[in-house]
C-alpha positions in Angstrom: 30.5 130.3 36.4 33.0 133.1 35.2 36.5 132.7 34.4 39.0 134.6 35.7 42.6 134.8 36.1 45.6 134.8 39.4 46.8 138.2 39.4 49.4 137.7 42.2 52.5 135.6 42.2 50.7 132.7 44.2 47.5 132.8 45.1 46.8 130.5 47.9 43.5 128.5 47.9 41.5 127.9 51.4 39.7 126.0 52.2 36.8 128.4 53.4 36.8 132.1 54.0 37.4 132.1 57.9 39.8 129.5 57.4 43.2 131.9 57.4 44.9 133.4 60.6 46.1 136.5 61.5 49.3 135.6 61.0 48.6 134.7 57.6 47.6 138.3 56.5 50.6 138.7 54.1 49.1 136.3 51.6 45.9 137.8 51.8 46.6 140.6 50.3 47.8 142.3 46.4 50.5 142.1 46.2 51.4 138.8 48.4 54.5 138.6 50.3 55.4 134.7 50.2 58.7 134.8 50.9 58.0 137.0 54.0 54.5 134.9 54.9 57.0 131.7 55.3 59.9 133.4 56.4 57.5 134.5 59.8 55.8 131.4 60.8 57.0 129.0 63.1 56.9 125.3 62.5 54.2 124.8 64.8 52.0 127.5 62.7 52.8 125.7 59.8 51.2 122.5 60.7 48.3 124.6 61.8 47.5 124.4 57.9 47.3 120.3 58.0 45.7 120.4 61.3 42.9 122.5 61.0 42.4 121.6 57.2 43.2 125.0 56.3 45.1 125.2 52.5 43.9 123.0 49.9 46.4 124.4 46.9 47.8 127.1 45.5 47.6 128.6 41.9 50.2 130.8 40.1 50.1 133.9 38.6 48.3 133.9 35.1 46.2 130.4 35.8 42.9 130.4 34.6 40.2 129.9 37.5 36.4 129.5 36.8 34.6 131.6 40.1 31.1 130.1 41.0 29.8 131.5 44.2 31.1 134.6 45.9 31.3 135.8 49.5 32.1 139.1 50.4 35.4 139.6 49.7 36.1 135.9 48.9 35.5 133.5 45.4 34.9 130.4 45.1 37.1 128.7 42.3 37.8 125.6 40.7 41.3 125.2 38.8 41.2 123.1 35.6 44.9 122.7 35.6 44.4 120.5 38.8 42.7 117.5 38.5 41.3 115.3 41.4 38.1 113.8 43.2 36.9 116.6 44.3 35.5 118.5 41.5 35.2 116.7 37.9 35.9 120.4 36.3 38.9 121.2 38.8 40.4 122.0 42.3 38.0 123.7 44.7 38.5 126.5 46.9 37.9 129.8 48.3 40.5 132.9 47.2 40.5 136.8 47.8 38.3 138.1 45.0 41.3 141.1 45.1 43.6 138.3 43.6 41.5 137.8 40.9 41.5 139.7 37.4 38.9 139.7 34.4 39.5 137.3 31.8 41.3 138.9 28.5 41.0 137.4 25.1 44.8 137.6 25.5 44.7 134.2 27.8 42.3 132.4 25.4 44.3 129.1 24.3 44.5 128.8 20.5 46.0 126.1 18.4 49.8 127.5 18.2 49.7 130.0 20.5 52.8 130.1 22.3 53.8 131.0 25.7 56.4 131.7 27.9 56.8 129.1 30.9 59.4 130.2 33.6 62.1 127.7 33.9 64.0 129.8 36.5 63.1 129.1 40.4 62.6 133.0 40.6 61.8 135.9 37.6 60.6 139.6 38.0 58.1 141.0 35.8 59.6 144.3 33.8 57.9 147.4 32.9 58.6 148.5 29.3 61.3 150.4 31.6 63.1 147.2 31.7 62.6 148.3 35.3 61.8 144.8 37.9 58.3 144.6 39.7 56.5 141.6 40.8 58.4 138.0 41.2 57.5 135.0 39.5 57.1 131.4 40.5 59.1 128.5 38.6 56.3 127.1 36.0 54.4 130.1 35.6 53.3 130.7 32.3 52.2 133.7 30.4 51.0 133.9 26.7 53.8 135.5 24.8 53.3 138.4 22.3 57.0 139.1 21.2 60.7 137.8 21.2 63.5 140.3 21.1 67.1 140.3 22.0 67.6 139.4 25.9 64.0 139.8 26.3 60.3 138.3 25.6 57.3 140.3 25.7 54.3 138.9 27.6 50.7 139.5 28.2 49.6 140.1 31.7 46.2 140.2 33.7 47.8 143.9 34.4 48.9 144.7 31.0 52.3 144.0 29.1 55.2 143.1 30.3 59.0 142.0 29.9 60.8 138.9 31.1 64.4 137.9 30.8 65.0 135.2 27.7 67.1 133.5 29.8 64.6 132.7 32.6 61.9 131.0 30.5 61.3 128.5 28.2 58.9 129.6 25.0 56.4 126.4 24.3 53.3 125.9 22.3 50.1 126.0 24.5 48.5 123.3 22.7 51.4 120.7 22.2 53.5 118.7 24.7 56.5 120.6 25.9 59.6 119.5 23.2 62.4 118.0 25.2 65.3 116.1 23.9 66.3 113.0 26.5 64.5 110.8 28.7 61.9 112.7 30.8 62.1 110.4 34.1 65.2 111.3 34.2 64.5 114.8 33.6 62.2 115.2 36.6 65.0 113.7 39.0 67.2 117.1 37.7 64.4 119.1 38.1 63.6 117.9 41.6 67.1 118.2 42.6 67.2 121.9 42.3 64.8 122.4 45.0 66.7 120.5 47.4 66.2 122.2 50.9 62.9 123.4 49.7 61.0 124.0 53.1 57.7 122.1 52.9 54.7 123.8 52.6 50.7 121.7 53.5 49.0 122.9 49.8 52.3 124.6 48.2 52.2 124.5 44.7 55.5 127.2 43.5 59.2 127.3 44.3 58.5 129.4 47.7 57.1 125.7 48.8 55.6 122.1 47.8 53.9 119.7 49.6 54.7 115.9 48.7 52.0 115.5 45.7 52.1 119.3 44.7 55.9 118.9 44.5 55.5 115.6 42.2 53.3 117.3 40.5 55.0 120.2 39.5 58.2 118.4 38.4 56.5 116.2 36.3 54.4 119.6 35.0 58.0 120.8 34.5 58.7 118.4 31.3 55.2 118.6 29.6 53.4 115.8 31.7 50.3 116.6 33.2 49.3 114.7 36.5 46.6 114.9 39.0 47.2 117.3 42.1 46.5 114.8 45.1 48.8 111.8 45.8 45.5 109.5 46.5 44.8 110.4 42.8 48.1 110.1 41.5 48.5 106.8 43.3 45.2 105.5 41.2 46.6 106.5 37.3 49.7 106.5 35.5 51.2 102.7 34.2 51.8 100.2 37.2 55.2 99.6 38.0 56.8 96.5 39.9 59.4 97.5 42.4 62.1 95.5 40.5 60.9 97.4 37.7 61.6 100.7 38.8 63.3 103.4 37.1 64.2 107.0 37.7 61.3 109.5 37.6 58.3 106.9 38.9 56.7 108.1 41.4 56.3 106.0 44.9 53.3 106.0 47.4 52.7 105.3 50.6 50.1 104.2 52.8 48.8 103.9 56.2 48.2 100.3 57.8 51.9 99.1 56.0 50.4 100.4 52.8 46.8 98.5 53.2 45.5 101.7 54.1 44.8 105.6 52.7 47.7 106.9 50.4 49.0 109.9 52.3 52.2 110.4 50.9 54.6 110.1 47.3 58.3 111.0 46.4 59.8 110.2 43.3 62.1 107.5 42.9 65.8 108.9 42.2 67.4 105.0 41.4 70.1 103.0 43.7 67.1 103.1 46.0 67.0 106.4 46.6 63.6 108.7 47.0 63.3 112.7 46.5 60.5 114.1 48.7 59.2 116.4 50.4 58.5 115.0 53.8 56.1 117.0 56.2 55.9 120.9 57.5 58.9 120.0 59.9 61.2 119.5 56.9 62.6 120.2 53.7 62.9 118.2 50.3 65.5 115.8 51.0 66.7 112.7 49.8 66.7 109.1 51.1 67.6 105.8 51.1 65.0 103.7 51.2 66.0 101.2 52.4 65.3 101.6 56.2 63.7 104.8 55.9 61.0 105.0 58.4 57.9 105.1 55.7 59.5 101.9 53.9 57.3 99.2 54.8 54.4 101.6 53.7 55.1 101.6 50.5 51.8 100.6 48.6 52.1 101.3 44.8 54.0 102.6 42.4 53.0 105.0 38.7 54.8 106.2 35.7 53.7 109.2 34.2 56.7 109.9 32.2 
């Protein structure tokens, strides 16, 4: 194994080498076009992804990836930041080796090393210039090097580079994420921003979520780390008794009215309200429960918060 680091905005992670289209060119490539990738396919090509297994996640710019095997032009990676059941060490999948840059003693974590997290749903990377280049997903995070007026100075897997003070957060790398106020709460806010959100099967960044990837970034988005899949999620976190729920707890569902396989979660918003996001036909939206056509497969619910 080797580590290496995402060197595009969001690198998405498939499932095997053959397993992207034609069609799905513009994320291939360095840099990627997201917004434009999306913005082309219709709904029918989006469920393509679910359908023939195709996406398992995505990873950010600047996440740490350890590369095992390599296949022509493709990597095999695992992404410690994503827990699940797949891989003990982290989430599996194949990316373009192109979308992968050496490791730089500049990414190594050290105790109080700080970093600046994105907090806006869209950045852009600046030359010294001040002049923009790439965009940046909400929650990426890049290890900072200096703080100046309007501006923070971060290391890149391209070098240094500038971001806007006011469209990131600067944390410690090694310590929960401060936060004055009650974080449930806080992950209600943060999910309500991305209202309209169209779904994406494995999205992990502001240009998409899927149900689990969208919980999991919101509760990534106050300092709390969860696992990446909703069958995982469902099976940690403190048990929570319907009458018991509050704000921020996340709600999962089930096949056979919820006997069976968890294949979905929202996050419970209070007065009986969920915010999700549904399927590829849809965006994050939310609903009552009451009535709502998943309600009597509700199967268990988690705090993480």
């Amino acid at each position: 194994m080797k580590t290496a680091i995402v060197s595009v905005s969001v690198a998405t992670v498939w499932t095997k080498p053959e397993s992207p289209r034609d069609i799905d060119q513009l994320a291939l490539g360095t840099p990627v076009y997201a917004r434009s990738w999306l913005a082309s396919l219709t709904i029918d090509e989006k469920l393509g992804f679910y359908d023939n297994n195709a996406i398992q996640t995505q990873a950010l710019y600047g996440t740490r990836v350890e590369v095992g095997e390599e296949q022509g032009e493709w990597s095999h990676v695992l992404i410690p930041d994503q827990t699940c059941n797949k891989n003990e060490k982290g989430y599996p999948g194949w990316i373009p080796s192109h979308q992968l840059s050496p490791w730089t003693p500049a990414f190594d974590v050290s105790e109080g090393q700080k970093q600046a997290l994105v907090t806006a749903a869209f950045t852009h990377l600046h030359n010294t210039d001040k002049e923009p280049g790439m965009e940046l997903a909400f929650l990426t995070r890049l290890p900072l090097i200096e703080e100046t007026e309007g501006w923070v100075t971060v290391a890149t897997p391209d070098g240094t580079a500038l971001l806007r003070k006011e469209d990131v957060r600067i944390v410690n790398a090694n310590e929960p994420v401060e936060l004055t106020g009650n974080r449930g709460e806080m992950i209600v806010e943060t999910g309500k921003r991305f209202l309209n959100l169209h779904y994406l099967w494995g999205g992990m960044s502001s240009y998409g979520y899927d149900c689990s990837g969208f919980a999991y970034n919101m509760h990534r988005s106050v300092g709390i780390q969860i696992p990446r899949d909703a069958s995982d999620q469902a099976r940690a976190g403190q048990l929570v008794e319907k009458e018991d729920l509050l704000p921020g707890d996340l709600l999962f569902f089930a096949y056979e009215e919820g006997k069976g396989r968890v294949h979905h979660v929202g996050i419970y918003m209070g007065n009986g309200e969920m915010i999700h996001s549904p399927d590829s036909r849809s965006a994050i939206e939310i609903v009552k429960l009451d009535g709502y056509k998943l309600e009597k497969e509700h199967s268990v619910s988690r705090r993480y918060w």
